[in-house]
N, C-alpha and C positions, 0 to 999 in steps of 0.2 A: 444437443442444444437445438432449440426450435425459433426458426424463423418467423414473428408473425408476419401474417398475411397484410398488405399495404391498407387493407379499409380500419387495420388497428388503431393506429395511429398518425397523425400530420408527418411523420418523416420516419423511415420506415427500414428496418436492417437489413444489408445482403451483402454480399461478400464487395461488393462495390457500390459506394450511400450516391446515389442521387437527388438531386434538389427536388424538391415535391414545391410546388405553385402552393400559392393563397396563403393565408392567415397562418402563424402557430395557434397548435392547439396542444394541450398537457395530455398526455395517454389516459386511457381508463384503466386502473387497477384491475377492474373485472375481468377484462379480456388478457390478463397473463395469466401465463403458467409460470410454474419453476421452469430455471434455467432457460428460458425465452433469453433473445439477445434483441435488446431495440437501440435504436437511436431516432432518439425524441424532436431534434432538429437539425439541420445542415450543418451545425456548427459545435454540439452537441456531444461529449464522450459516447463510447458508445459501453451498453451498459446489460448488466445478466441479472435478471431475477434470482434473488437466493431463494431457496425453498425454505421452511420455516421448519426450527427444529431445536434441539439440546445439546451440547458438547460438555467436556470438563477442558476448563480454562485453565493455562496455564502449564509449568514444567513440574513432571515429577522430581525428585533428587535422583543425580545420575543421569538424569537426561542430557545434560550439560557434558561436553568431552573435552572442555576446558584447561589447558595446562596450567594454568598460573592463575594464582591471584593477582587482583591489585588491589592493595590495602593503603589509602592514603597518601598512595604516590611510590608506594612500595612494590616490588615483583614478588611475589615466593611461588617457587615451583610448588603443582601439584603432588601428592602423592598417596600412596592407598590408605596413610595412614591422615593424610592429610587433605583429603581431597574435596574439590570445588563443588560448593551448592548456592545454587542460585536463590537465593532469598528472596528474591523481589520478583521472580515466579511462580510465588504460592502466593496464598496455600490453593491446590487444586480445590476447587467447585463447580459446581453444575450449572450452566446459564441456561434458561430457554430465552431462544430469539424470538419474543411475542408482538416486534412490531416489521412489517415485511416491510423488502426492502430490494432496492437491484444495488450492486457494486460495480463499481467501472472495472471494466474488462481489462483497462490498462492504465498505469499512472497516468498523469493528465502528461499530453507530450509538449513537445515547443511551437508544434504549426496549432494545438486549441490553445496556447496562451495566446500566440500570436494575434489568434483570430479576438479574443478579447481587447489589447489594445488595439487594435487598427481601428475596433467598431467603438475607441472612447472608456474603457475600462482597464481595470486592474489597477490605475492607479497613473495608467502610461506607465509601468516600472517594463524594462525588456529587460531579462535574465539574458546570460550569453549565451552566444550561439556555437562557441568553442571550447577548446580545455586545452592547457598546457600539462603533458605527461611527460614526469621524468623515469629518464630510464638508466641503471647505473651505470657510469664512464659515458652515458652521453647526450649530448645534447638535447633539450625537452621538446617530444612531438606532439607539434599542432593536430590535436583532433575537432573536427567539425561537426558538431551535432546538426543533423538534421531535422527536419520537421515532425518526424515520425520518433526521434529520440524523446526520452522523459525529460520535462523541464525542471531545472534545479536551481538554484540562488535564489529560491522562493522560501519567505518567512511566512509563519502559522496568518499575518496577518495580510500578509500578501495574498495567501489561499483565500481569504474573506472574502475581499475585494472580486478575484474571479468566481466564486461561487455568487455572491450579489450579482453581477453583470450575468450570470449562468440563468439564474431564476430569473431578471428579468426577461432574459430573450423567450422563456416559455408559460412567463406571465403567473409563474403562482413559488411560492415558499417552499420550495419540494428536495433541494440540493442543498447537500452537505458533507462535512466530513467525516466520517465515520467513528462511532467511538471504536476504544480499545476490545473490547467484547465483540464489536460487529466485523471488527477487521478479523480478528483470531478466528471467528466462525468461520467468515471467508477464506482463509488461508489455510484451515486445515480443509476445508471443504469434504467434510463427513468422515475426515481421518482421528487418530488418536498416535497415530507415530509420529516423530520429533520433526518429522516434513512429510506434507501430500503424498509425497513421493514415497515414501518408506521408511528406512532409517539413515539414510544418505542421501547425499547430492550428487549427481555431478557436476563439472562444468559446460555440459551440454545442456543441462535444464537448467542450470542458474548462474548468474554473472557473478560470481565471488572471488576472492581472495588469495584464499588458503584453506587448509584444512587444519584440524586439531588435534595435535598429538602429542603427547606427553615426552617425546624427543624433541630437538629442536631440528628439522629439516635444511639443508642448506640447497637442496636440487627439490625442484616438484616431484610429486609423485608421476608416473608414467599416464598419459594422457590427460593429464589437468593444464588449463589454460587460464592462468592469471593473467587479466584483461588490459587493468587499471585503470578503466574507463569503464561509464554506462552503455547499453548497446540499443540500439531502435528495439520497441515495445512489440515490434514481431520479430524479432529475433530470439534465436534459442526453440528446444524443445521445453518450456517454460509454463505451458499451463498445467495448473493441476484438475482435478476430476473435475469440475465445473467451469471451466474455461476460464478463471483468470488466470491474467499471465504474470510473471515475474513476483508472484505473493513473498518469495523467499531471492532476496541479491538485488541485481542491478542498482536499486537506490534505497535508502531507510525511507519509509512513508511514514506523514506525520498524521496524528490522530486527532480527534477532537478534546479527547480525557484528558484529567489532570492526571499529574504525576503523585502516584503515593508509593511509599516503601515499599508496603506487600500489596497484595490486591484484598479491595475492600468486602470480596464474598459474596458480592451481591447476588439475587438469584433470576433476576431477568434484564433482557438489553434495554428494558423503556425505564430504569433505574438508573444505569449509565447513562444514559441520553440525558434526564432529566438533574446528574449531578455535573454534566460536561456544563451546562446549560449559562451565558449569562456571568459567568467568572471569567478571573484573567490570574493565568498559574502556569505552571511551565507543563509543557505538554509532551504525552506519550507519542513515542517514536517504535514503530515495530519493523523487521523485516529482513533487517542486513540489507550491506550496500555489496558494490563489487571490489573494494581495496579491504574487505572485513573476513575473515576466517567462517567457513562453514554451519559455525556451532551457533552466530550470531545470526546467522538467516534461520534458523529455528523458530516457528510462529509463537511458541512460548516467549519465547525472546522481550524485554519491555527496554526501551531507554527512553530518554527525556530532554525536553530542548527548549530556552526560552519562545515567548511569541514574536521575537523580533528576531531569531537569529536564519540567516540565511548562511547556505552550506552547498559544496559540491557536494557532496554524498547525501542529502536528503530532500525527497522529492513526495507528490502524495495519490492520491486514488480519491471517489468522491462516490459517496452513495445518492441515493435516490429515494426519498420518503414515498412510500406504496400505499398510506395509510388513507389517504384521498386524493382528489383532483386539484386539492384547496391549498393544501399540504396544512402543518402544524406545527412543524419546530423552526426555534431560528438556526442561523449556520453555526 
């Protein structure tokens, strides 16, 4: 991951963001690379160029290690004879990412919402700054999220609002949120197994649940840590091969795409972009959260969420249009 040099742009990445004097100004596209890590202003996600390339989207069948259905409100165990396919995972196709882009390094956390209302945005909505965790036979512990934790009780239209106040502060249309295609590229990050990682998790790399197993478990398995809370966006060994962190656990991120049964095939990202675009429909959710089973933080993974619901478990990430200085699309 490559540091640009501070004459790149008005506010500049390093392991520790100091305030840069004078004016914002929006970065030049010219001067990245892939996997550059900038942050654009004082106040700013900080954010990784993806490199521009092709995946096949989506879960093979079997890729899922799913025990049970749910049909209707119904359970039935899995079995070889009967076993679980993810339908709203296909059908595999080929996307090329033809419009460049950076993705946030980290969900967006509670100290950059923070900094949206104080300066008069978001709407004034403050998400909490705690969680009430039950634990069985006792009493529920207060956890405190910090600044550095991902924000949650945030609705798809809630994200609006802070992406609006985001692109004013750097003065052009450039921020947004990702569709379903953009996210998945980022999340396998040039892999094709069922996570970055390989064909597993642990609970060292991801904030999850449980695992999936066609037993029912009554004890974890030997060194797994079921949290039941999110964890601050530097926690964990959590990046995958391009430096985003947490693509797979700690919270569901919501996406810009609409929800459809299977996926529509398409065969480039500025397709997606342009059907996310200007509608109001209930929106894809990718990622797995950390109270979800292993098999649901799979980047294949699709769910779906009104534009108004706000949730502990689902938080989001925000791209960066790379296609000018002017930008192009709306949020």
């Amino acid at each position: 991951m490559r540091l640009l040099p501070p004459t790149a742009f008005a506010f500049v990445a390093h392991a520790a963001f100091a305030e840069a004097p004078g004016p914002l100004a929006t970065i030049d596209p010219t001067a990245l690379a892939p996997l550059d890590l900038f942050k654009e202003c004082d106040v700013c996600p900080e954010m990784i160029v993806l490199p521009l390339g092709s995946f096949v989207m989506g879960g093979p069948p079997g890729e899922s290690r799913r025990a049970i259905h749910w049909e209707a409100g119904n359970i039935r165990r899995v079995t070889p004879e009967d076993p679980y396919i993810a339908v709203t995972e296909g059908p595999l196709h080929t996307v090329t990412i033809d419009l460049p882009i950076a993705m946030g390094r980290n969900e967006i956390t509670l100290g950059e919402w923070k900094a949206c209302v104080a300066d008069g945005g978001c709407g004034g909505y403050m998400p909490p700054d705690f969680m009430l965790v039950g634990r069985r036979g006792q009493a529920p512990e207060r956890i405190e999220l910090t600044d550095r934790h991902p924000v949650l009780k945030v609705s798809y239209n809630d994200m609006q609002l802070y992406l609006a106040w985001l692109n004013s502060k750097v003065g052009a249309n450039v921020y947004r949120l990702p569709t379903e295609a953009e996210w998945e590229y980022g999340a396998r990050a040039g892999t094709q197994t069922p996570f970055a990682q390989g064909d597993e998790l642990t609970t060292d790399q991801a904030n999850i649940g449980g695992i999936d197993t066609a037993e029912l478990l009554t004890e974890p398995p030997p060194g797994f840590t079921a949290r039941g809370y999110p964890v601050s966006v530097d926690d964990l060994d959590a990046a995958n091969g391009w430096g985003l962190r947490h693509m797979s656990g700690n919270l569901i991120e919501r996406t810009m795409s609409c929800w459809t049964e299977r996926h529509m095939d398409w065969p480039v990202s500025s397709i997606y972009l342009k059907m996310a675009l200007n509608t109001t429909c209930d929106r894809v959710a990718k990622g797995g959260d950390y109270a979800a089973t292993m098999d649901f933080a799979r980047p294949a993974v699709r769910g779906r969420g009104s534009e108004d619901r706000r949730s502990n478990i689902v938080g989001f990430r925000i791209i960066r249009d790379l296609t000018s200085q002017e930008g192009t699309q709306d949020n």
